[in-house]
DOTIPA-649443 format. One record per residue (C-alpha): residue number from 1; residue in three letters; x, y, z. Coordinates in nm, 4 decimals, decimal comma. Example, Ala and Ser with C-alpha at 12.3 -4.5 7.8 and 13.67 -1.06 7.14 Angstrom:
2
[r 1 'ALA' [1,2300 -0,4500 0,7800]]
[r 2 'SER' [1,3670 -0,1060 0,7140]]
***
This chain:
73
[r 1 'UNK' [-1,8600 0,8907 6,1079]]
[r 2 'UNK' [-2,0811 1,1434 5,9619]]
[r 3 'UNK' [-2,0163 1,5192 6,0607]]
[r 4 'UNK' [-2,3179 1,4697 6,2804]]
[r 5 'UNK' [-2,1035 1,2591 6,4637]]
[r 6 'UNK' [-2,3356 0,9151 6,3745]]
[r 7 'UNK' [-2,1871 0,5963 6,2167]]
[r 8 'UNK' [-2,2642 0,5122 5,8533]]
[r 9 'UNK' [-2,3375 0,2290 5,7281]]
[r 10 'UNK' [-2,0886 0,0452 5,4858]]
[r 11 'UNK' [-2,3202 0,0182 5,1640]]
[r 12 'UNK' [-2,3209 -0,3659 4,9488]]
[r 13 'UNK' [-2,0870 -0,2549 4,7263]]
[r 14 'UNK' [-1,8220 -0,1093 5,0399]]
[r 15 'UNK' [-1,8993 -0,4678 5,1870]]
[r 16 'UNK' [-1,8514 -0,6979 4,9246]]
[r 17 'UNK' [-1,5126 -0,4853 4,7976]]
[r 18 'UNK' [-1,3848 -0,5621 5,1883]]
[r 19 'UNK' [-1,4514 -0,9750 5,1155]]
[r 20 'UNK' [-1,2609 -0,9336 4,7871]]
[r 21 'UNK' [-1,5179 -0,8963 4,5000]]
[r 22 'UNK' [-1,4207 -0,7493 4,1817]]
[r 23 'UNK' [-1,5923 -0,3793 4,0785]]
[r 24 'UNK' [-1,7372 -0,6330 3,7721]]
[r 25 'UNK' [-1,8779 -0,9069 4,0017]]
[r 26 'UNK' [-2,0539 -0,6558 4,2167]]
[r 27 'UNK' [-2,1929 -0,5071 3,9255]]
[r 28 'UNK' [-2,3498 -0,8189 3,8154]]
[r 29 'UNK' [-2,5305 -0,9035 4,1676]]
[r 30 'UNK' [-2,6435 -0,5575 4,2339]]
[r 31 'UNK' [-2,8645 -0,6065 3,9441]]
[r 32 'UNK' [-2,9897 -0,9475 3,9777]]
[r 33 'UNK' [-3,0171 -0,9526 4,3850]]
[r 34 'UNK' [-3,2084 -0,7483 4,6682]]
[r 35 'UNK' [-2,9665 -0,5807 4,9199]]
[r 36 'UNK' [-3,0407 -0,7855 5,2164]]
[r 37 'UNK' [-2,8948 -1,0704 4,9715]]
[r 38 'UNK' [-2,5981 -0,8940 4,9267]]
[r 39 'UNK' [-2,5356 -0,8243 5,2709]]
[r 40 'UNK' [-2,5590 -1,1496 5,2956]]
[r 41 'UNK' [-2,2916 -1,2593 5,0315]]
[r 42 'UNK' [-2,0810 -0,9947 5,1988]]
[r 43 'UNK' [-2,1379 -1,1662 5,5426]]
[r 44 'UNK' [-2,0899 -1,5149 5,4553]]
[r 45 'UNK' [-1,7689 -1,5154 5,2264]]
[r 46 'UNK' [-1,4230 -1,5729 5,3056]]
[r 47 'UNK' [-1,1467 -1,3039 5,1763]]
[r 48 'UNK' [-0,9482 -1,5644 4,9324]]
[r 49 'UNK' [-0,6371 -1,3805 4,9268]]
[r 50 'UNK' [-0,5852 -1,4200 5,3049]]
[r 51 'UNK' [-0,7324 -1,7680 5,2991]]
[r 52 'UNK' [-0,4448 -1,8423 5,0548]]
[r 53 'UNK' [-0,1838 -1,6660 5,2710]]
[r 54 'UNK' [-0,3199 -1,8689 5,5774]]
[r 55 'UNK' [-0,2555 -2,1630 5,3774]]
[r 56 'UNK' [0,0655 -2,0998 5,2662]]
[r 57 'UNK' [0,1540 -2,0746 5,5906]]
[r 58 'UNK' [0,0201 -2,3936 5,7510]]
[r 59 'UNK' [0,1830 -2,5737 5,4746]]
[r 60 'UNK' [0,5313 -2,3983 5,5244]]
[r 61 'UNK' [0,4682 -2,4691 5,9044]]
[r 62 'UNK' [0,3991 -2,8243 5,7914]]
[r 63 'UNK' [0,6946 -2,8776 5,5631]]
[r 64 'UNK' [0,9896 -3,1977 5,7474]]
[r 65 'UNK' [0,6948 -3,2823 5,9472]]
[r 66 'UNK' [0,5404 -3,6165 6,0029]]
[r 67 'UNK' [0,1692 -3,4443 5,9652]]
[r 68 'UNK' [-0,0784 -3,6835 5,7930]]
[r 69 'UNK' [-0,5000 -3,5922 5,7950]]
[r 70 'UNK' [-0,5422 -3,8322 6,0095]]
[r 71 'UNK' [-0,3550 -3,6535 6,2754]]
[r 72 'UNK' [-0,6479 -3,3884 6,2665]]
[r 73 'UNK' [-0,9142 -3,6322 6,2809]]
***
């Protein structure tokens, strides 16, 4: 919050940081893309380092088990 007690906005750069963008990468798009794009980036990504831990998990949850795809389909 600000001191006059209103919310700020998280700027591009705050957003795509929080999905797991690289100081480098956002540097890149900043200058090739408007910031309603960017928001957008931000909004539809997926944070890969917890998409991996998921992952990991599943599969460890997984491991001695009869699973197959087609038990999912």
């Amino acid at each position: 919050m600000n001191e006059d007690q209103t919310i700020r906005k998280l700027t591009e750069r705050e957003c795509l940081r929080l999905m797991g963008f690289a100081d480098k990468e956002i540097d890149n798009l900043i200058g090739h893309f408007s910031k309603s794009t960017l928001y957008r980036f931000a909004g539809n990504s997926v944070v890969v380092d917890c998409f991996v831990e998921i992952t990991k998990e599943i599969i460890k949850d997984m491991e001695g088990k009869n699973v197959t795809l087609g038990n999912f389909l």
